[in-house]
N, C-alpha and C positions, 0 to 999 in steps of 0.2 A: 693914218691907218695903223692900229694900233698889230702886233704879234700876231693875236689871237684873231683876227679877221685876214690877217695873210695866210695864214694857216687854213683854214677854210677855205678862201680861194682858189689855193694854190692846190688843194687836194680834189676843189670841183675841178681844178683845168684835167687832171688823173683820168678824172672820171672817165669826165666827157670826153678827153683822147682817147682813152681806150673802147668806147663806146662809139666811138667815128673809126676806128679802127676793125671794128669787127670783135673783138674780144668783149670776152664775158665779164660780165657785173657781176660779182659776189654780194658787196655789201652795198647795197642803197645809196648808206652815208658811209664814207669813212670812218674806221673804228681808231685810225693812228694816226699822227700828224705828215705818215710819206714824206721824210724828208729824202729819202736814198732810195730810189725805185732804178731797176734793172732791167734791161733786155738784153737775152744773149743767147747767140746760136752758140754751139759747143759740139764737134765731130770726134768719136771716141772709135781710135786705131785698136781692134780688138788684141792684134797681134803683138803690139809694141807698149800698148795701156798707155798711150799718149792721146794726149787733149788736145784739138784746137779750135781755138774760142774767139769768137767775136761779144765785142762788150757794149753796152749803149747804155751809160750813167747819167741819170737825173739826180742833182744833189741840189735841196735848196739851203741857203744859209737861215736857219728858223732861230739864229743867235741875233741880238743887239749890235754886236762889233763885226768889223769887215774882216773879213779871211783872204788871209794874205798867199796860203798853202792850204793843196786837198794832202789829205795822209790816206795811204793806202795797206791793207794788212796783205801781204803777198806770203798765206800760211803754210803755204808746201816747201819754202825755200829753209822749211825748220829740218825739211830731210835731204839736201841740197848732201850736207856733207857732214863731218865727224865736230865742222868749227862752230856751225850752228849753236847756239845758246841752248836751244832745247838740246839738242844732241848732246852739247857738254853735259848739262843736266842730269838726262838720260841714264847716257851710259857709262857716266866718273871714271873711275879709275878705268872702268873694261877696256880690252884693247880695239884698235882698231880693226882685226884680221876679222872678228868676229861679225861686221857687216858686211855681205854680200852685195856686188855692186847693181842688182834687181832691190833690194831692199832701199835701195835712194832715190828720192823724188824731186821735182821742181817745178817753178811756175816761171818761164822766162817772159816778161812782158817785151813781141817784137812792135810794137808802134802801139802812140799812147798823142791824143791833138784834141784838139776843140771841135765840136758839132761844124764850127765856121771856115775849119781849115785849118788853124794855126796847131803848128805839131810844139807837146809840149815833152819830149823825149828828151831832148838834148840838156833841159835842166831839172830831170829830175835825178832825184838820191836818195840811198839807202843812208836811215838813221838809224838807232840806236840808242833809245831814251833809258833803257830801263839799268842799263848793265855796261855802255861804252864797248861792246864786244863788234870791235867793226868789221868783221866779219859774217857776223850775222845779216841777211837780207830778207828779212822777214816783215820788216817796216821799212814804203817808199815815202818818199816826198817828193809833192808835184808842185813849182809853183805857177800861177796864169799867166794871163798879160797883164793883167791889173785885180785889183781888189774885189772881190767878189762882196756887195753889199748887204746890209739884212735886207733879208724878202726875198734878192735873185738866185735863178737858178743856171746854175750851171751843164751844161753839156759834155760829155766827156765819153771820146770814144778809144775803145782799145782794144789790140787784138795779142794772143797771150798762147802759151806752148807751154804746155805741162805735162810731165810724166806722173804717173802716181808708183807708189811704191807698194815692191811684193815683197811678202804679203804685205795686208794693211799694218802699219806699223802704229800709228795713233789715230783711230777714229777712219782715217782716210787709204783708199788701196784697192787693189788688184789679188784674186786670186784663183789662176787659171782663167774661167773665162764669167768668173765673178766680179763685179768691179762695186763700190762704192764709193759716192764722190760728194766727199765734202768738204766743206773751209777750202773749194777750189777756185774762184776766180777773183782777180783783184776788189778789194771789198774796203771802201770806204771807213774809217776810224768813224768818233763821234766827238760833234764839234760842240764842246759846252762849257759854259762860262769862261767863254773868252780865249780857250786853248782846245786844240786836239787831245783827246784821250785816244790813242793806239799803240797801244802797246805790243812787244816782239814779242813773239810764240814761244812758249816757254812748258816745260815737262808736268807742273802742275797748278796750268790754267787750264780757262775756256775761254769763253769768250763776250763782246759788249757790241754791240750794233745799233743803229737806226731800225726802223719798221720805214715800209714801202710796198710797191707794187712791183710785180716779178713775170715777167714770161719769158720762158724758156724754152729754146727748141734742140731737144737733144738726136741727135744720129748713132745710130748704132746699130747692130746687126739684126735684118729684118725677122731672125727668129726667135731674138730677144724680146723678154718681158721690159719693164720699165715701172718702175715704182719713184715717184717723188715729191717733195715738197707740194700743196695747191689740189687743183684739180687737173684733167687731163682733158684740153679743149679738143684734138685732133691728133690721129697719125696719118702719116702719108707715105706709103710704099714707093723709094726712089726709083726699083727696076734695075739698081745696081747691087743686090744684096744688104741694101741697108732702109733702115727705116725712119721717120724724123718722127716723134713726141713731141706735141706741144704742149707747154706745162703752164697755168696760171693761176700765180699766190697773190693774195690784197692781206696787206697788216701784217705782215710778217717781217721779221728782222736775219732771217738765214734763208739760205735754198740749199738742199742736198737731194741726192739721187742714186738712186741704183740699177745697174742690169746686169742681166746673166739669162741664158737661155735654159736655165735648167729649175727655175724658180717655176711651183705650180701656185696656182691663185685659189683661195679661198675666200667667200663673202660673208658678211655679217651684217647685222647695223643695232646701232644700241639709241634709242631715243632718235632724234633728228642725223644720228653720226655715222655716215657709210666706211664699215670697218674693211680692209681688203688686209687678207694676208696672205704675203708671199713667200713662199715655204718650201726648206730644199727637201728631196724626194727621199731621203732617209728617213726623213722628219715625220713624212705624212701620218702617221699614227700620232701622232701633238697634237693635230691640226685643232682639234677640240677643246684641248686644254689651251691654244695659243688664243685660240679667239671668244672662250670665256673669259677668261685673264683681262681682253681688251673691252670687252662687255661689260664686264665687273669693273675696272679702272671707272669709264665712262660716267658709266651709272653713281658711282661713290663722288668721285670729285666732282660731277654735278649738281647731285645733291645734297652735297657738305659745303660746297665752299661758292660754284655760281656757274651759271651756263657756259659752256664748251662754244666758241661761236664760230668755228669752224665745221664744214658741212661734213669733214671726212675725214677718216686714221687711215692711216697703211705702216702696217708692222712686217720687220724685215727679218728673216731667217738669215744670216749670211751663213756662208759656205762652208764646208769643213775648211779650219787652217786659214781661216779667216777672222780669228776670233777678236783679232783688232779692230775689227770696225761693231763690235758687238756691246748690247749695254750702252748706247748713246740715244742722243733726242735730238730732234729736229722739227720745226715747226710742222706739223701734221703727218709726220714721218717720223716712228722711231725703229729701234734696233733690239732684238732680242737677243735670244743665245740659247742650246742648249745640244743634250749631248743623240748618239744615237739611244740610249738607256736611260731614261729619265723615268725613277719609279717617282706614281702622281702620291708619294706621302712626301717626294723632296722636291719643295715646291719653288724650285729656283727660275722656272720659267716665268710661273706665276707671279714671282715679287719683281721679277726686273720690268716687265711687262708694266706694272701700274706702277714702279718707280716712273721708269719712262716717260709714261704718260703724263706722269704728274708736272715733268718738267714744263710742259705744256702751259701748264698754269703755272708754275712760279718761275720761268723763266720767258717763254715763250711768249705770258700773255705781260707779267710783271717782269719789263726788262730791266732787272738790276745788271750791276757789272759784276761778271765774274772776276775776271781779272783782277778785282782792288777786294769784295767782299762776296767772296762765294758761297757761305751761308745763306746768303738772302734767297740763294735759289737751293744750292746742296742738301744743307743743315732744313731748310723749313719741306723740301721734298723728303727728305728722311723720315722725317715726324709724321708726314701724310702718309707716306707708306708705311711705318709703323701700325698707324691705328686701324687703318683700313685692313689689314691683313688681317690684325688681329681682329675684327670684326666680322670676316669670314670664316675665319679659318680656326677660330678660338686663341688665346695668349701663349697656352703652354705648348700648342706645336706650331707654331703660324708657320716656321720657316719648313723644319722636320719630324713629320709624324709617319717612322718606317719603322715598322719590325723590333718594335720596344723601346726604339730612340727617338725624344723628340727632341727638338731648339726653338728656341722661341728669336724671333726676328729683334726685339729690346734685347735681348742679353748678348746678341751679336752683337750689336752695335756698342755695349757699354763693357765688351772686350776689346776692340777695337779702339775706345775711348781710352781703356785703360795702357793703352797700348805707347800712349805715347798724351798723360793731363796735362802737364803743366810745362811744357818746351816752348808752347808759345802761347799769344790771345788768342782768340777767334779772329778777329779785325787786325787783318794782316796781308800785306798782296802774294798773291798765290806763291808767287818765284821766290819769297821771302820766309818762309816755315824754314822749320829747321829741316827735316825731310820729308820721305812722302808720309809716311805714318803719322807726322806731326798733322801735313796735311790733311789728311785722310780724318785725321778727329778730328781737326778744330771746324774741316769746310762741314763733314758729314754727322761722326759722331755726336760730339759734345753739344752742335744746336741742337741736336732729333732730340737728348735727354733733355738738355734745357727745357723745350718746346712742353717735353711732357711734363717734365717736374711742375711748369709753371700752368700746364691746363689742373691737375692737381690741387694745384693752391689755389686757384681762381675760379676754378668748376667748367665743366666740359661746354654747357651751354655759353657763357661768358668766351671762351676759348674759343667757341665754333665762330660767333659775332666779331671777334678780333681777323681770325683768317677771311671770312667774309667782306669786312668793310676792308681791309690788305688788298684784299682783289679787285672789288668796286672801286675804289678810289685811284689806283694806280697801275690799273691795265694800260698798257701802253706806252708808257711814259718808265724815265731810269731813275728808279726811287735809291735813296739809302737806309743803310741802318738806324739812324736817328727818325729818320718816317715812320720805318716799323715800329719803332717805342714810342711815337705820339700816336699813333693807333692803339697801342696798346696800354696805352693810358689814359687816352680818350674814352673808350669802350668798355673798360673795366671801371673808369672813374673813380681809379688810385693812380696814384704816381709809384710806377715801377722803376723809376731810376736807378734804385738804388739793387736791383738783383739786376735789369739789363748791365748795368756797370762792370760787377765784379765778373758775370757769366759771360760777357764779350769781351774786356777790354784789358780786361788785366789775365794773367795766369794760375789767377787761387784756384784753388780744389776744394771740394766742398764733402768735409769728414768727419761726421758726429757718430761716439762709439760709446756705449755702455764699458766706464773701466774699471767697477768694480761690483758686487753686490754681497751684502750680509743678513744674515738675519741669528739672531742672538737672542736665547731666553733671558729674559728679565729677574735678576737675581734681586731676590730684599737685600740692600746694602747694608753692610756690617759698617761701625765704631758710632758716634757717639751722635744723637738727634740735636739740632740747633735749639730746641726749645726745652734740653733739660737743666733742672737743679742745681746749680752746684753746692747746695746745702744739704744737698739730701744721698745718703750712700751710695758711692759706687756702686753699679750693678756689675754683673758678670760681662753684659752683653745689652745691648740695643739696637734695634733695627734703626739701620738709617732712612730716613727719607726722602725721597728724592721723586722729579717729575714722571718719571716711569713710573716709580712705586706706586706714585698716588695713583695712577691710570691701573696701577692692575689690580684683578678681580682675582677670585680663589682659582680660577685657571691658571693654564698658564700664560702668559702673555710675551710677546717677542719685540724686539726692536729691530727692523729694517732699515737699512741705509743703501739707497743706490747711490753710485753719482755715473755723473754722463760727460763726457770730454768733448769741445770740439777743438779737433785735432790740425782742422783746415784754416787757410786765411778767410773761406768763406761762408757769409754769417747768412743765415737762414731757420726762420723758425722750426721745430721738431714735434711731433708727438712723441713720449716714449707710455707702454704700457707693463705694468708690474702684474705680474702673475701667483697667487698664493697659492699654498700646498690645497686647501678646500675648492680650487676651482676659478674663485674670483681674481676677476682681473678690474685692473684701474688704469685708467688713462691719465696720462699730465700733458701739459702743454709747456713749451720751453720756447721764448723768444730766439735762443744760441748764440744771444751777444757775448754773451762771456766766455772765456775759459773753459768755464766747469758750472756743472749744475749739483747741488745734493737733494735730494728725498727722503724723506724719514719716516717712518708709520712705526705706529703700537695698533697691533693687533692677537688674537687669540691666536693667530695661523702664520705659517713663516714663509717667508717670498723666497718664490723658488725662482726666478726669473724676468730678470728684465728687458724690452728691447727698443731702439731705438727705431722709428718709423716703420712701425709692425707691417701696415698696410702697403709698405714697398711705393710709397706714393712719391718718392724723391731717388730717380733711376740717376741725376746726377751724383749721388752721392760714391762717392770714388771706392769706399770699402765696406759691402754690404756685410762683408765675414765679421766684423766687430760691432754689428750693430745690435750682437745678443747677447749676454754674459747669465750664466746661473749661480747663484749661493754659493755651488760646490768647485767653480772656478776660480783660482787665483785671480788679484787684482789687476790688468793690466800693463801695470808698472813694474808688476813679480814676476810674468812670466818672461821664459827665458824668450829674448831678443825682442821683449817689450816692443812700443808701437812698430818701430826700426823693420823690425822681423816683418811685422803685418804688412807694412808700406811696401816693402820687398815683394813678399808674394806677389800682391796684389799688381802693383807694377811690371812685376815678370812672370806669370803665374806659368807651369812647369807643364 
């Protein structure tokens, strides 16, 4: 029985258990190979924002080699205390005085055995793969009685005591009688090529999962809302002041959830997608703008990149003073944010809203690893939201169009780029940038410019066909970096190796600048012509001759010389255009293998202007300011603090 036929089995037996169970059928067939499906009741103490969770883990081993250890990511115990990895992280040098002891969270796991009875507590251990900080307990280790074979599935039941932290401190928290709960129950690593990948919670990751089937039964106070992950099969009124939601997800690889009783609900639906938003009561004048936002998102990434297969969104307003669990994604559940004054020309509601969502698709449905290469989800979400805004909203105000001030959502991001180009690669594990700003451009920035630079050079249609077949081919499944470039080499049918190379892998920057231009009348040269006499007298004077000479007419005639620098390690072809005193302009083409490029024209009219990639069609390029130079400006090599001075700015801009 080959992989591929256990996998099918093994996700009919899903089914039909949950289908002899009473639970709902979402998907027909399985959309993901379920290797990690969940059930877990979870009672949340309003007063104390503590958890207590029962767990019922189904893991199958869908690897070749036998698994000796389950790994577990236990990611609340990142707020455990000040020794925490993330926490170092975090807060570096800050003191300790500065966390208040509501601000610290945990996930105590009190008993952890097999479906059969056998307790497997007594040998499990907190590791430490990434950094040896053994302190950290953010990664357990469980091992069985024996080797867990390919194909069998394992059972594994736990019961687990969490506090969450006030307020939300990362993603996850408590505020007042808002709560937010995610990355909260013991959660399974991913078991591939022959090892665990689970990595300890760290200040600038996320996160790597299996896909599974989920039911969830939360308790909480009967005149709380409840918004989360799935669909919502049932509630049931305890008669003690509390109420249980039943929640159930199929192909999902997280569960998160929220309640508060102060959340009012709003409906939508955009094509097949029941939008629900839940909205705190400050807000309620949003309520319009929140669920076009979700409308719009829907609508775009459906039809740009491929059908949404989820039946339903629910977008989250968290609380005032909650803004930590705000701007996050979760499988059919995301997180907004915004103020009580939110003028609709500052469309920040608007872009986190279909950031969001977008993760949906490049995270949610294409499970790459965050953890190791967070571009595959950050960086190609940036670039969807990029276009999409700016397809609404127009380029020159996408982000800000208020009262004479616009921003355009590309020029934010390729300050943010600039912020911090060449500190590290792209392809780098999250905890390992140089800071967060390193972070922040290589996961977010620098691919969204990549992404465009190169729809650009290849054309939008060709570009659309690349994120298309991205998503058809590897929903569900944990692709890498190198997949994405044989798609996009495939699709294109060029080999792009040679720009994914320099634009992930290395830390070149990419800088071609106009560094000089002239334009000079053509003077008849003076002393003596190659073709005269010497038998014949002296003249006073002779015009010399020369290749200008012959080119000029009784006008006058000029000689133009641009040249073009590139200044960066990285090589990319350029347009530059010359612009003359009459009007006309010319285009050139420059491979920008070299150094230096020159241009020369004899013309009646003198070049008033040159500029490097007119049409702005290469957003990676690091210093848009030196991409123009006129006749009447010194050469770049004269003016005072030459490239040095430019590189400055631009890297630190004032």
């Amino acid at each position: 029985m080959n992989n591929w036929l256990k996998m099918v089995l093994s996700a009919a037996v899903f089914i039909l258990a949950a289908a002899a169970a009473g639970q709902p059928v979402i998907f027909e067939k399985a959309l993901s190979p379920r290797i990690a499906s969940y059930d877990i009741e979870v009672k949340l103490d309003a007063e104390t924002g503590i958890l207590h969770g029962k767990e019922t883990l189904y893991w199958r081993n869908a690897s070749s080699y036998p698994v000796n250890e389950l790994q577990f990511h236990l990611y609340q115990n990142a707020f455990r205390n000040t020794k925490s990895s993330f926490m170092k992280e975090t807060l570096g040098s800050k003191p300790e005085t500065k966390m208040k002891p509501k601000q610290y969270g945990f996930i105590d796991i009190e008993s952890i055995s097999l479906a059969t009875g056998e307790d497997l507590k007594a040998k499990r251990e907190f590791i430490h793969p990434d950094d040896d900080n053994a302190e950290d307990r953010t990664v357990l280790r469980v091992p069985p009685p024996k080797p867990l074979l390919p194909g069998q599935v394992i059972t594994v039941k736990i019961e687990f005591t969490e506090k969450l932290p006030e307020p939300p401190f990362a993603r996850s928290g408590a505020k007042k009688d808002f709560f937010f709960v995610s990355q909260w129950f013991p959660k399974t690593g991913v078991f591939v090529d022959g090892r665990w990948n689970c990595h300890q919670y760290h200040s600038h990751t996320e996160f790597f999962a299996d896909y599974g089937v989920y039911n969830v039964k939360m308790t909480v106070p009967s005149k709380n809302l409840v918004g989360a992950t799935g669909i919502e099969v049932s509630r049931m009124d305890n008669g003690d002041g509390t109420a249980t939601h039943f929640y159930h997800a199929e192909d999902v690889h997280d569960f998160a959830w929220t309640t508060s009783p102060k959340f009012i609900e709003f409906k939508t639906r955009q094509n097949h997608v029941d939008i629900r938003l839940l909205l705190q009561a400050a807000h309620k004048n949003q309520a319009e703008r929140h669920l076009e936002a979700a409308r719009l998102a829907v609508k775009y990434f459906e039809s740009w990149y491929g059908p949404y297969p989820y039946p339903n969104l629910t977008v989250v307003d968290p609380a005032p003073g909650a803004g930590g669990a705000g701007g996050m994604e979760y499988p059919t559940l995301i997180t907004a944010g915004t103020l009580r004054v939110m003028p609709k020309g500052v469309r920040a509601v608007e872009m986190v809203i279909i950031h969001e969502f977008g993760h949906n698709y490049w995270y949610h449905l294409v499970g790459s690893n965050e953890f190791e290469e967070s571009w595959l989800d950050e960086g190609i979400n940036t670039y969807s939201e990029i276009q999409i805004v700016h397809d609404i909203y127009g380029a020159e105000g996408s982000m800000v169009d208020w009262l004479g001030l616009k921003a355009d959502d590309l020029q934010i991001r390729r300050y943010s780029y600039l912020a911090a180009p060449n500190l590290d690669p792209v392809i780098r594990n999250g905890w390992q940038y140089y800071n967060g700003a390193s972070y922040t451009a290589m996961s977010y920035s620098k691919p969204a410019l990549m992404l465009i630079t190169l729809e650009n050079y290849l054309g939008k249609e060709t570009m659309n066909k690349i994120m298309r077949e991205w998503l058809a081919r590897f929903s569900f499944q944990h692709p890498h970096t190198r997949d994405f470039i044989t798609v996009a080499n495939e699709v294109s049918g060029q080999n792009l190796d040679w720009f994914f190379d320099q634009a992930l892998f290395s830390n070149a920057v990419l800088d071609y600048a106009v560094s000089s231009v002239s334009s000079k009348e053509i003077e008849k040269g003076k002393g003596y012509d190659f073709d005269y006499s010497t038998d014949k007298p002296l003249p006073k004077f002779l015009p010399l001759k020369t290749e200008e000479s012959d080119k000029a007419s009784p006008e006058k005639m000029y000689l133009s010389v641009v040249k073009v620098r590139r200044l960066g390690e990285f090589r990319f072809p350029v347009e530059i255009e010359m612009v003359f005193d009459d009007g006309e302009k010319l285009r050139e083409k420059w491979d920008g293998q070299d150094i230096w490029k020159e241009f020369r024209y004899v013309k009646p009219k003198k070049l008033v202007s040159a500029t490097v990639d007119p049409d702005k069609k290469i957003p990676l390029d690091l210093n848009w300011q030196n991409n123009t130079r006129t006749a009447e400006q010194p050469p770049l090599e004269k003016k005072k603090g030459g490239y040095l001075e430019l590189l400055k700015f631009a890297l630190n801009p004032q």
